[in-house]
C-alpha positions in Angstrom: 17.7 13.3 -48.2 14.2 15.1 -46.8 11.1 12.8 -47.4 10.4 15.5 -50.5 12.5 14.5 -52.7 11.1 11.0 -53.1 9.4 11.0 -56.3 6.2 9.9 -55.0 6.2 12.1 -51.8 2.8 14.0 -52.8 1.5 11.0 -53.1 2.1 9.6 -50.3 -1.1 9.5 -47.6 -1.4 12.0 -44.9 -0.5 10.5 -41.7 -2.7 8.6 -39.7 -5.7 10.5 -38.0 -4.7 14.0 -40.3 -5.8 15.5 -43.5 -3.8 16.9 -46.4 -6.7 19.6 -46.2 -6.3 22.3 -44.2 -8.0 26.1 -43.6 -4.9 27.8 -44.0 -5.6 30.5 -46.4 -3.5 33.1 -48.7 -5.6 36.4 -48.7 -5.5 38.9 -51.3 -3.3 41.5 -49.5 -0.7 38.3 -48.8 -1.9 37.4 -45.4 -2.1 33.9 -44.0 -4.9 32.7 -42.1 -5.4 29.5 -40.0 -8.7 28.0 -38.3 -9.6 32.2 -39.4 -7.2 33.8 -37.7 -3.6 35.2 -39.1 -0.8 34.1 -38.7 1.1 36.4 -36.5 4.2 34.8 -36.2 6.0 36.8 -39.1 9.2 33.9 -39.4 6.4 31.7 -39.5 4.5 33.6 -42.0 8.1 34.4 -44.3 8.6 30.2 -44.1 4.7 30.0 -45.6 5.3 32.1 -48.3 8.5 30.0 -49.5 6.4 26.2 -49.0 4.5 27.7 -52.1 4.1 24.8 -55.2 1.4 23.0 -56.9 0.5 19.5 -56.6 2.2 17.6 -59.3 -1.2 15.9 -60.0 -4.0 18.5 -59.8 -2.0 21.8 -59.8 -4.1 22.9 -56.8 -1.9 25.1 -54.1 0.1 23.5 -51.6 2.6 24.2 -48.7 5.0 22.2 -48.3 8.2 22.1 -46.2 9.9 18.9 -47.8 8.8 16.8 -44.9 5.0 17.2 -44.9 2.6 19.0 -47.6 -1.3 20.0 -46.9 -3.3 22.1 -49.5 -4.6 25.5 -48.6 -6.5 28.4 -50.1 -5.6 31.1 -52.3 -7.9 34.0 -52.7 -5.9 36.2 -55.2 -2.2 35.5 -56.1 0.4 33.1 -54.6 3.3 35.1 -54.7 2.9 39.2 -53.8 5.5 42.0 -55.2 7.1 43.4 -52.2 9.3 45.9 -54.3 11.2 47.2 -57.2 14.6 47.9 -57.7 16.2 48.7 -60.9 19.6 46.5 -61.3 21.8 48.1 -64.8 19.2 48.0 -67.5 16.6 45.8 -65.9 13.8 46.3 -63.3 13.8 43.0 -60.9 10.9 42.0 -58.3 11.5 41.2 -54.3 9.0 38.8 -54.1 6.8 37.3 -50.8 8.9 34.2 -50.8 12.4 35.9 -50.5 13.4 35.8 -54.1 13.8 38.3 -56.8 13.0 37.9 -60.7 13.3 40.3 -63.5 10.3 41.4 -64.6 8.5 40.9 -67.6 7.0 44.3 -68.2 5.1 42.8 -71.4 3.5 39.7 -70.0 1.9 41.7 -66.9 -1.4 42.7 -66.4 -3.7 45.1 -64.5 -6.5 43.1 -62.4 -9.6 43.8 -60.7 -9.6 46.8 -58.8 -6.5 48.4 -60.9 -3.9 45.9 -59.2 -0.5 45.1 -61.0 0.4 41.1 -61.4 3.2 40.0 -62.8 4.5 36.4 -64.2 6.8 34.9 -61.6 8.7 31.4 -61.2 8.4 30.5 -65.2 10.4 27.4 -64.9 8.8 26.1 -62.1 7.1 22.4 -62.1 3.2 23.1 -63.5 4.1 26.3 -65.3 4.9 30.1 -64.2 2.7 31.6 -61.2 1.0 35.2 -60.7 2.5 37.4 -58.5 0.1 40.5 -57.1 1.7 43.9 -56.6 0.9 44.9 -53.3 0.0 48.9 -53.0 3.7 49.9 -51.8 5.3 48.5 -54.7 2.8 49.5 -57.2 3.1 53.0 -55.9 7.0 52.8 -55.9 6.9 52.0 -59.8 6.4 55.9 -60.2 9.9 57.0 -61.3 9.2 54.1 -64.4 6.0 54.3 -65.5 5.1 56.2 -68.8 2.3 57.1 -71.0 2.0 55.2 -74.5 -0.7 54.7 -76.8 -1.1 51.4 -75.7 -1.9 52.3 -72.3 0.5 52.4 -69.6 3.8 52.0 -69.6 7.4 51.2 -68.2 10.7 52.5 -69.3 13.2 49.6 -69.0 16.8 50.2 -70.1 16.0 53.3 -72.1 12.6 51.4 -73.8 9.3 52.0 -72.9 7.3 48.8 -73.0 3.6 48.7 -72.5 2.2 46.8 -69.7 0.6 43.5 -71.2 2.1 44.4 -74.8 2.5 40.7 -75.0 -0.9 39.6 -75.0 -2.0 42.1 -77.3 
């Protein structure tokens, strides 16, 4: 049994002499920063991106390993769209952390600047996160997209469904 899966592990103190604070930051591109440089170590930088949660108490980010937790920064989106692949009758997303969703064409949204995000991790502990596009796999969306009416649009399994149809 690790340490996180005590029930009260996030609230447990930091140990002694440390901080649960830290200056590790998430940039909008997907980056990590520490102490303001990146993280250049890319197995190190793959482990970040799966220590992703929210504190059980204040829902702000954390990382956290199972062992040990400290908050950090992020600018943008937790989780980053590394690519799309269709699977039968349904598009699914690679995602930063490793894992891969289906997407939910009609619950994503363009952002600031024209950037895709998407609704990742629904069942997870604090509700579903927002997962940014990055420019490769917003480009690679091409053989999908479609005009509509309603703006644009994705044919999935023979359907075209407008991009944020579900907020509308």
């Amino acid at each position: 049994m690790k340490p996180g899966d005590h029930p009260e592990f996030f609230r447990f103190p930091a140990p002694e002499g440390a901080s649960r604070e830290s200056t590790i930051r998430l940039d909008g591109e997907g980056r990590f920063f520490h102490e303001g440089a990146p993280v250049e170590h890319p197995g190190l930088a793959r482990a970040m991106a799966t220590w992703i949660r929210r504190h059980p108490d204040d829902g702000r980010f954390i990382l956290s390993n199972g062992y040990d937790w400290v908050y950090f920064t992020v600018e943008d989106a937790p989780f980053f769209v590394q690519a799309v692949e269709a699977k039968g009758s349904r598009l699914r997303l690679l995602l930063s952390d490793g894992t891969v969703e289906d997407w939910d064409v009609a619950r994503s949204f363009v952002g600031r600047g024209g950037a895709l995000y998407a609704p990742v991790k629904r069942g997870a502990d604090g509700g579903a996160y927002s997962a940014r596009f990055t420019r490769h796999a917003q480009a690679s969306l091409e053989p999908w997209l479609r005009d509509s009416s309603a703006g644009p649009a994705v044919e999935v399994g023979g359907k075209v469904v407008p991009i944020g149809s579900a907020g509308r």
